[in-house]
C-alpha positions in Angstrom: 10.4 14.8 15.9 10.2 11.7 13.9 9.8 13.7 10.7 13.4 15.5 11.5 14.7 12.2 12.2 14.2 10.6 8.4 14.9 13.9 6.8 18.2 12.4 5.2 16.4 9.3 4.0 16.2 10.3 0.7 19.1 12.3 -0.3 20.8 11.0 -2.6 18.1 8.5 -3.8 17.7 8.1 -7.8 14.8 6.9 -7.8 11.3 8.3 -5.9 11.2 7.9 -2.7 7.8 8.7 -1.0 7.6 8.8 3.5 4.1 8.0 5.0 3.1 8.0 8.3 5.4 4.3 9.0 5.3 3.5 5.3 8.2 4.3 3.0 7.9 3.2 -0.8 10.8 3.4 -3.5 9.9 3.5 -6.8 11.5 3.5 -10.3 11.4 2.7 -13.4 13.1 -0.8 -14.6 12.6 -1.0 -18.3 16.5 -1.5 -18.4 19.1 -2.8 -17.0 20.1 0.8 -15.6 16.4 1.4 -14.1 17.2 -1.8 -11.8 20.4 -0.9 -11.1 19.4 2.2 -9.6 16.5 0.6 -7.7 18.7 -2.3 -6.1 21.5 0.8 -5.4 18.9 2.7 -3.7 18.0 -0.1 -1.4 21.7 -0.5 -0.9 21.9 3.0 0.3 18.6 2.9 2.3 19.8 -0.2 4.0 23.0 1.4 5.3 21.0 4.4 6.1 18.9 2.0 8.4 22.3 0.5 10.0 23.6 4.1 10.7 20.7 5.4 12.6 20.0 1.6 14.4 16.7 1.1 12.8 15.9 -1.5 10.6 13.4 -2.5 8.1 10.4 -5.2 8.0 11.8 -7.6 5.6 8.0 -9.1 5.8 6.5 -5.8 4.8 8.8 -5.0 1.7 7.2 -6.5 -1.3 8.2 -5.4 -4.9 5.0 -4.9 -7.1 6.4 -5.4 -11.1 4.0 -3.1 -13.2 3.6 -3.1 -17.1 3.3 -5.6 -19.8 7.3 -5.6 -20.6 8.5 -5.4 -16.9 11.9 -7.8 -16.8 10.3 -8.9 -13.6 14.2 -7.9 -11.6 15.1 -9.3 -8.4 15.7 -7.0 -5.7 17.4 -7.6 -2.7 17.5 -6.2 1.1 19.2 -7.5 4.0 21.4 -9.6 1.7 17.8 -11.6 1.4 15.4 -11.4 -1.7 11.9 -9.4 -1.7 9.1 -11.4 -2.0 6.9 -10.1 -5.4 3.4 -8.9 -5.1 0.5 -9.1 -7.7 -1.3 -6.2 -6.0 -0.5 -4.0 -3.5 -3.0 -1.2 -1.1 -1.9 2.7 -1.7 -3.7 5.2 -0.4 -6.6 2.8 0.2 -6.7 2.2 -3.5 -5.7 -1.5 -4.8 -3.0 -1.1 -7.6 -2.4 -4.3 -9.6 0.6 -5.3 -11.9 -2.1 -4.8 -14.6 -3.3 -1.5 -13.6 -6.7 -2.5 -13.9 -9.4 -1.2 -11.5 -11.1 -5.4 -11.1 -9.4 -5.9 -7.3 -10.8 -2.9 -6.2 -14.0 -2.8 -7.4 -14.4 -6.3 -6.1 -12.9 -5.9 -2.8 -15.7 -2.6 -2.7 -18.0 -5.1 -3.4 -16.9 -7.2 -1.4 -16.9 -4.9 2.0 -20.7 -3.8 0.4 -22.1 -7.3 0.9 -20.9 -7.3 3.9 -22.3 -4.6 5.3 -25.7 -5.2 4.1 -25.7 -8.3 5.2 -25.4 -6.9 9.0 -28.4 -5.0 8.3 -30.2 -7.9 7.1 -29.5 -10.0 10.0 -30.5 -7.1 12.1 -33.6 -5.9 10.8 -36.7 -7.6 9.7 -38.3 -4.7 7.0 -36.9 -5.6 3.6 -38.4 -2.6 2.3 -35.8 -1.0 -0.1 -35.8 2.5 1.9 -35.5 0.7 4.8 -31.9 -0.9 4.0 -30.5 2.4 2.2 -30.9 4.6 5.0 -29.7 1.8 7.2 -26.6 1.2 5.2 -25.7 5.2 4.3 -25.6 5.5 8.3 -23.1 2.1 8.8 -21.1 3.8 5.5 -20.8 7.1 7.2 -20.3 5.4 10.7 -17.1 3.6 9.3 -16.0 6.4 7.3 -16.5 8.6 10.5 -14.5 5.4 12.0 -11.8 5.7 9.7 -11.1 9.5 9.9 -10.3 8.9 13.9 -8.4 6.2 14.2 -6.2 8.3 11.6 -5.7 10.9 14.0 -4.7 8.6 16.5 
């Protein structure tokens, strides 16, 4: 029912417009002055659609992420307040930087890596190498198991 109910949200939109689960991004390209003009009017018209059907949007969730070297780094506007700007933002479970540069992922990887081994080292007293890679491939597919439920719920 919800997907009938925000099948007008993007007609008429210039720019892309892609509709997730309870996420919604706009994207566009703002090389020129046109390019922002069509973003800002597209959040114009997205705001009103908001207004028409009594919903409204999480100012603290909208966040504009400026990619490329010669962005003009445009201020965008929603609720007659500005959006904050973001240096990296989560898609798809993949961390896309202004750079475009694969170093936050691969650290925050890393990151939830040494984590996990270290609960396996606090739990188990062999140090043998075989030991902690079966250990770990079980937690990994555990949580990836984890993740695929709470999906469906």
């Amino acid at each position: 029912m919800f997907n009938i109910f925000i099948d007008d949200l993007d007609g008429g939109a210039e720019c892309t417009l892609s509709k997730f689960d309870d996420d919604t991004e706009l994207g566009g390209v703002a090389d020129k002055s046109e390019g922002c003009a069509a973003i800002q009017k597209d959040l114009d018209r997205l705001e009103k659609w908001a207004d028409r059907n009594l919903m409204k949007f999480n100012k603290g969730k909208c966040q504009v992420l400026h990619l490329g070297r010669n962005n003009p780094i445009h201020q965008h506007m929603l609720q007659a307040a500005q959006l904050e700007s973001s240096l990296a933002e989560k898609d798809l479970g993949v961390l896309v930087g202004t750079r475009l540069n694969m170093s936050q992922q691969c650290a925050l990887v890393a990151k939830k890596a040494n984590g996990i081994l270290g609960c396996i080292r606090s739990c188990i007293a062999s140090s043998l190498r075989e030991v902690i890679l079966s250990f770990y491939s079980v937690l990994v597919r555990h949580k990836r198991d984890m993740d695929i439920l709470e999906i469906v719920q």
